[in-house]
N, C-alpha and C positions, 0 to 999 in steps of 0.2 A: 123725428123726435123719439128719442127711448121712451119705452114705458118705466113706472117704476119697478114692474118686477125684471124687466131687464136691468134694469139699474142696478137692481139688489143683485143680480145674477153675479155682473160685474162685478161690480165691489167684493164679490167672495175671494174672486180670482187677486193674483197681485199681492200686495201687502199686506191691504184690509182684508184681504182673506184670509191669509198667511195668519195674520192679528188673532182673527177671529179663531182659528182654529186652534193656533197653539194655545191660548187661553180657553177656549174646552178641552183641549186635554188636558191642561191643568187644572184646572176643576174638574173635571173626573180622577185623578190620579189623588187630588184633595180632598175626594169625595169619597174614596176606600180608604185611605188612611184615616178619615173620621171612622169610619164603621168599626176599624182595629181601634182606636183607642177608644170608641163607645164599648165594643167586645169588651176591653181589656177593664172599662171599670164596671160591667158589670160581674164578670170575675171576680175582682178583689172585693164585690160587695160580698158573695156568695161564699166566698176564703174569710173574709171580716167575720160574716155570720156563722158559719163555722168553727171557726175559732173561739169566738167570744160565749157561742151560746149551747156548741156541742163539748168542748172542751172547756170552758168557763176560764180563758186565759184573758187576758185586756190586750186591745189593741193598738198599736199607734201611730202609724201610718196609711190606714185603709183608706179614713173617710178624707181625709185631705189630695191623696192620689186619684179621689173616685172622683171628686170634686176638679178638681186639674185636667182629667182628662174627659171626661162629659162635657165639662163646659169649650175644652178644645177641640171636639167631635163634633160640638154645635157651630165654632165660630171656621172650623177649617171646611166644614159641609155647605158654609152658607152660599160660596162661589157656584155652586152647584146645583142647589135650589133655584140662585135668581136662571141659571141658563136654562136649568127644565122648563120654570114656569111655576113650580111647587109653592111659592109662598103665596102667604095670604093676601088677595087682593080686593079690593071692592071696585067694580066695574061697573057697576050699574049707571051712573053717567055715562059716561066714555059710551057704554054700550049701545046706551039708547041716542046716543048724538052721534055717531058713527062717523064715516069718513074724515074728512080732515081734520075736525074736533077732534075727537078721538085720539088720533096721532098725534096730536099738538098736546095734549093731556096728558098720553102717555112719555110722551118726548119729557114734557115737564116733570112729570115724573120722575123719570128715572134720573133726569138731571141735578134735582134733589137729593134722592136716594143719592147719587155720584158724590155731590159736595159735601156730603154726611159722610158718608163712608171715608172721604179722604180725609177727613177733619179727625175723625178716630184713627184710622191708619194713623198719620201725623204725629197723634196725644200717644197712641200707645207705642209708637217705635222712640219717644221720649221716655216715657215709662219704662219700658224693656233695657234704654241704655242706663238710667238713672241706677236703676236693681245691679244691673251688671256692673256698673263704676263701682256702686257703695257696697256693694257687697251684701245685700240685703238677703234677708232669710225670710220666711214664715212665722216664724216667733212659735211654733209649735214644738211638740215633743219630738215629732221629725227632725223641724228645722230644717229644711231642703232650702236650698236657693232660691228666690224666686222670680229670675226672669227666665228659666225654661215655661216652668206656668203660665208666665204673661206671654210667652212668645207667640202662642195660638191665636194671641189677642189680634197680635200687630201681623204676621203672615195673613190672619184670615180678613182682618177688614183691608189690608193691602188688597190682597187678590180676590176679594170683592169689588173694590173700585176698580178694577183691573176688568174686572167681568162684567161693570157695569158699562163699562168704554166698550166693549166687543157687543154688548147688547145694543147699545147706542146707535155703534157702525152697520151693525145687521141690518138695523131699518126696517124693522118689526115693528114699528110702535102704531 
């Protein structure tokens, strides 16, 4: 009879390994392109404030790009979080009831988080096509398009549910 860390060993190998891993490299690769576009709007704050308060010109574009792309650093980073381990969790059950409680909590868990996650995925790849059909803007002085903006939405809680299945398969819980 396998153990389960043979088991787990297993499972790496094959498909569900294959699984798992090409979905950590995409969440790392999701995980530096957040940091470029957290980079990028903390720039244009520091180019806004310059602008605005060294040279006293108005600006119209900054705070809406800084907004777009923060909030996309947060949702394209989030695949990447759940794989490290970085998000906020509360344990203290789980912990103190250990062995198979524990797994069976965290299993539910993340099964949770899974059917959340794909339920947004879902709403926002609706969203993203809706903007892109109608042709919808910002309604600002910009006025950019806005399903580049929403697209962070719908890639990141995709490839979050994405990485919540490779957590799943891992068999960490």
């Amino acid at each position: 009879m396998a153990t389960s860390s043979s088991h787990q060993i297993a499972a790496r190998r094959g498909p569900i390994g294959g699984y798992i891993r090409l979905m950590d490299r995409i969440s790392r690769v999701t995980a530096y392109l957040a940091g470029l576009l957290f980079v990028a709007g903390v720039l244009v704050i520091c180019q806004m404030v310059f602008i605005r308060y060294v040279l006293g010109m108005s600006t119209s574009w900054q705070t809406e790009f800084t907004v777009f792309s923060v909030t996309g650093a947060m949702l394209l980073g989030s695949p990447y979080v759940l794989m490290t381990g970085g998000h906020v969790a509360i344990t203290l059950l789980p912990d103190a009831l250990g062995g198979i409680a524990r797994k069976a909590m965290r299993l539910v868990a993340s099964l949770v988080g899974l059917a959340f996650c794909a339920a947004l995925a879902y709403a926002a790849w609706i969203y993203v096509w809706e903007a892109w059909e109608g042709g919808w803007t910002t309604g600002t002085v910009w006025n950019p398009p806005l399903w580049p903006g929403l697209m962070p939405m719908a890639v990141g809680a995709t490839l979050l549910s994405l990485q919540y299945v490779a957590e799943i398969l891992r068999g960490e819980h």
